[in-house]
N, C-alpha and C positions, 0 to 999 in steps of 0.2 A: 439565293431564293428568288429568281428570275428579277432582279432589280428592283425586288421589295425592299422597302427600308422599315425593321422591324424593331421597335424596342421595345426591351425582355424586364418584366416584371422582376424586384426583388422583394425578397423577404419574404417570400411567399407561404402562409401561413400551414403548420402543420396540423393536420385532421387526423384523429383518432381513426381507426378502424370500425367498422361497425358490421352487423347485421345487413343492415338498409344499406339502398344508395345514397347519396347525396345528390340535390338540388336545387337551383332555387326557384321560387314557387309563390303562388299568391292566394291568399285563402281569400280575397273579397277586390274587385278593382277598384282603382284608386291610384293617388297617388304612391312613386317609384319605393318611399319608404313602406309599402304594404309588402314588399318584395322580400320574401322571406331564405335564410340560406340555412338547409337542415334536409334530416333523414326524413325519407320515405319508401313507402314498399316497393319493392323491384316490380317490373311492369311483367306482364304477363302476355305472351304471345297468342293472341287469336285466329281465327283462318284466314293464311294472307297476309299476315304479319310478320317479323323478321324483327327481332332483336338486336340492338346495336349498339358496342361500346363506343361512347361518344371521345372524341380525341379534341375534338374542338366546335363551339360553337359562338357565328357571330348576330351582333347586336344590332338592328333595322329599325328607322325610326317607327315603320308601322309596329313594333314587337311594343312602342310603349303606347299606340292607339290601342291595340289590344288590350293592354293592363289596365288602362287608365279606363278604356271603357267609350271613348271617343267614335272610335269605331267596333260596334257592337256585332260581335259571334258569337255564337256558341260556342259556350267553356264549359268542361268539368272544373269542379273544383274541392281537392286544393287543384289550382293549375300550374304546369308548368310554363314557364314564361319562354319564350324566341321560337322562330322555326327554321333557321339552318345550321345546318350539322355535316359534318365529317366525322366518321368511324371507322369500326370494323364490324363485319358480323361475328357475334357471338357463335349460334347456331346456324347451319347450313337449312334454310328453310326457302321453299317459293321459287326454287331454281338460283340461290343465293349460296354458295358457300363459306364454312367457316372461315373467317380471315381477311376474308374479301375488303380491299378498302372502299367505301361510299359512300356515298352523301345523298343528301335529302335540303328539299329549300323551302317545302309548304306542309311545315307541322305548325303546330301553334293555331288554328282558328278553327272556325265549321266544325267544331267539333273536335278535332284531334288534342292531344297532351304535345306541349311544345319539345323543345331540344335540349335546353338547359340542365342535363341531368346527367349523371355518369351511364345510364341504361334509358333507351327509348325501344319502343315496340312502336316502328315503322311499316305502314303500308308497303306494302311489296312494289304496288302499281307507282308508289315514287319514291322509290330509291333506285339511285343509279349506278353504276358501277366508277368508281372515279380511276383514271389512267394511271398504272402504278407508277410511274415515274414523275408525278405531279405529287409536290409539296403541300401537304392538307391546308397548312397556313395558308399557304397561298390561294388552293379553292377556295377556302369557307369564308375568304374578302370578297372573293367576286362571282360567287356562285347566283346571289340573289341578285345585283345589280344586272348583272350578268346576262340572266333570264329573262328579266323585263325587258330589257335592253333590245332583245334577240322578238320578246314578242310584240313589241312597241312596233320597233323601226324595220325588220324583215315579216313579221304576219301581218299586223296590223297596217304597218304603212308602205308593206308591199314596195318597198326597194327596190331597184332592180340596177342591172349595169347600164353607165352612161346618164344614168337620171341626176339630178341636181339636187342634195339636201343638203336641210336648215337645220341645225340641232344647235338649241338652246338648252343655257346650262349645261355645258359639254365639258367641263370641270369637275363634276362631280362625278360619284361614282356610274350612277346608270348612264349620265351622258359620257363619261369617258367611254364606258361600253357601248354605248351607242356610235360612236366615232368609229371606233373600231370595226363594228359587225357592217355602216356603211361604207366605207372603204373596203371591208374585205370583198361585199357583194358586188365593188366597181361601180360605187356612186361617187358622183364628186363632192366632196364636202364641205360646208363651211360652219364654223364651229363658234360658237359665241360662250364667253366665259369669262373668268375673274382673271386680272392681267395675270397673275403666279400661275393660271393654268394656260396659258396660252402657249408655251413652251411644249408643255406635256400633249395638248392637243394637236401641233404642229408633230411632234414624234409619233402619235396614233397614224397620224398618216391625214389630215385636216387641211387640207388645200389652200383654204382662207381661215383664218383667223379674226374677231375681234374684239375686244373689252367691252362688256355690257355696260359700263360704268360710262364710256365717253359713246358718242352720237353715231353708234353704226350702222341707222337705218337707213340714213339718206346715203351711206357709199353700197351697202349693199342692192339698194332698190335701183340705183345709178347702174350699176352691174348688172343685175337679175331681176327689174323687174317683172313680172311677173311669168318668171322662170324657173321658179322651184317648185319642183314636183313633189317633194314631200319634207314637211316642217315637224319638229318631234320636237317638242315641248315638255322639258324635264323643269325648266327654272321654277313653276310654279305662278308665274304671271299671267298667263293665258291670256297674251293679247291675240285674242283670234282678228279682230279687225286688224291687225297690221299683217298677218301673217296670209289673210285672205287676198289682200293687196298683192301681197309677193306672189301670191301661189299661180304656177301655171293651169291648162286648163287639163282638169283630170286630175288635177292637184291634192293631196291627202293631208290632213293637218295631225298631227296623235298628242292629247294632251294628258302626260301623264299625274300630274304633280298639283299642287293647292286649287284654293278656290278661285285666282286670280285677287283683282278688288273690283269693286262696285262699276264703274267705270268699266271695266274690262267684262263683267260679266254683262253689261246692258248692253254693248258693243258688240253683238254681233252681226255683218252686216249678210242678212240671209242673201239679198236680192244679188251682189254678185259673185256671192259662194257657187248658190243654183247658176248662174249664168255660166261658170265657167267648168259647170258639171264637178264641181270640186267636194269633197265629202271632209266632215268632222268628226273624229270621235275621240272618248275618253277609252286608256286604260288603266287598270289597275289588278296587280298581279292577285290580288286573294279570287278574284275573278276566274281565273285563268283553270282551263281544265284539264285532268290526266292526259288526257293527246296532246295539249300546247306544252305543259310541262315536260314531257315526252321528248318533246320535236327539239324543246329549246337545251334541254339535256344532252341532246346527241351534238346538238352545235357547240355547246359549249365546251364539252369534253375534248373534243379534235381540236379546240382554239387551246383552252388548257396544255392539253398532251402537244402541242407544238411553239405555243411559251408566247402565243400572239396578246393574250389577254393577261395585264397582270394588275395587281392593286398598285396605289398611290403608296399609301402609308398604311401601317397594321400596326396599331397599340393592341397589346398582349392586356389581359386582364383574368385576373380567378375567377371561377364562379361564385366565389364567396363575394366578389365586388358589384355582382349583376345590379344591383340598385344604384350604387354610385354611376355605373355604366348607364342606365337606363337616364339618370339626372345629366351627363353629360351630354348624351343625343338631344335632349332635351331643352339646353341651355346652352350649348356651346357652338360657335360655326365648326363645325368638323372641318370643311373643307380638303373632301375626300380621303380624310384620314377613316380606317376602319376599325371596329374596337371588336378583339376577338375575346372570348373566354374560353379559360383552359379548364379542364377538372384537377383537382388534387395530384 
């Protein structure tokens, strides 16, 4: 499974037959114990819509700001909970046909019914065609970091060959992906991460390496300063004042991830941000619209179908466990482990 390391649920509980699908689903946000696993009516295909038996869907910290309500969209409800998926089409609808395998990475908010369900009625404008010789497991870990990844650090932070990037938190899933997509574009890269990832990021192809734990400001500034053209900020610290220090001029910073703290959010030093014509910005993918999802689809797919992009770790999980699931993103360092769910 392209050097996935997967391990396989047992005991996996047997479900009667029914009428309905199965799903699990939230009748009110809150917390991961509101997460309900039972039948509901089969979705129904609207114009533009596309029917999809789900094979696998995985679990995103953002799927439990959703639940939780943390971060506030529009929901139907009952709701289905996550929004990436790997299937097949059911019906041949939208220039889609039957059997087709595909994926989807932005169900779940703004309105839509999430993924979690053995039947989704997907937008047509995002579903993508996934490359038949790619292993669904394997997409539906890295489809979403994936995507960020791609629109973070090539749209947002405008990558280009020969430029010099900073990726922090390059151990996790989107900075692994972010490693990857700049090195592939022919930047040089220097990757900051937890020492156990530091292996893994030298293998992405991460030119410098160094453990966020011990003091790598002062050897990287010694090296580059203020030499990097573009810093991509996954760890969630958002020290913009150190990173504006580094930054060359025309420099891009892309801050995906937490609020930083106090300190870090007061700290910003505008006067030689502007001086060195350097620009800031935040992303975050519920943001992101049918043309970026689009664009990052097609890159992802070529990187998939040629085995450049894989996950760390995949723990398998039932949809019957979706709440247990949702409690461990919750509580646990994953440390780039991905938790997938299966249907019956």
């Amino acid at each position: 499974m392209l050097g996935a390391i997967v391990r396989h649920i047992v005991g996996r509980p047997r479900i009667p037959q029914d009428v309905y699908m199965r799903a699990a689903y939230i009748q009110q946000r809150g917390p991961a114990e509101n997460i309900r696993y039972g039948t509901l009516s089969e979705p129904v295909a609207h114009a533009g819509e596309v029917i999809v038996q789900v094979d696998a869907v995985a679990v995103n910290p953002v799927d439990t700001f959703v639940r939780s309500g943390s971060y506030l969209t529009e929901i139907p409800l009952p709701f289905v909970v996550g929004r990436d998926l790997v299937g097949r089409v059911v019906h041949g609808a939208a220039g889609f046909q039957a059997g087709e395998k595909v994926w989807c990475s932005s169900l779940g908010y703004d309105g839509r019914q999430g993924a979690t369900a053995e039947l989704v009625a997907v937008p047509a404008e995002r579903l993508y065609r996934l490359p038949v010789q790619v292993d669904p497991l394997v997409a539906v870990a890295v489809l979403h970091p994936a995507s960020t990844a791609y629109l973070a650090t090539v749209e947002y932070g405008e990558v280009r060959s020969g430029e010099t990037v900073l990726i922090l938190g390059a151990g996790g899933n989107v900075g692994s992906a972010a490693v990857a997509l700049a090195v592939g574009s022919g930047a040089m890269v220097i990757a900051v991460a937890s020492h156990r990832s530091l292996d893994r990021c030298a293998q992405l192809g991460a030119h410098e390496v160094y453990d966020y734990t011990a003091d790598w400001v002062p050897q990287v500034s010694k090296a580059h300063h203020g030499a990097i053209d573009v810093c991509v900020d996954t760890s969630g610290v958002n020290d913009v004042a150190m990173a504006v220090d580094l930054l060359a001029p025309h420099g891009r910073i892309v801050l995906l991830s937490g609020d930083g703290t106090p300190e870090t959010q007061r700290a910003v030093p505008l006067g030689p941000l502007y001086r060195k014509s350097g620009s800031l910005r935040g992303f975050v993918m519920s943001r992101a619209t049918v043309r970026q999802l689009a664009d990052a689809a097609q890159r992802i797919a070529m990187l998939l179908g040629t085995g450049q992009i894989t996950p760390n770790i995949i723990d398998l999980m039932h949809f019957s466990e979706t709440a247990r699931a949702h409690r461990r993103i919750e509580t646990e360092v994953m440390g780039g482990t991905r938790l997938v769910l299966l249907p019956a």
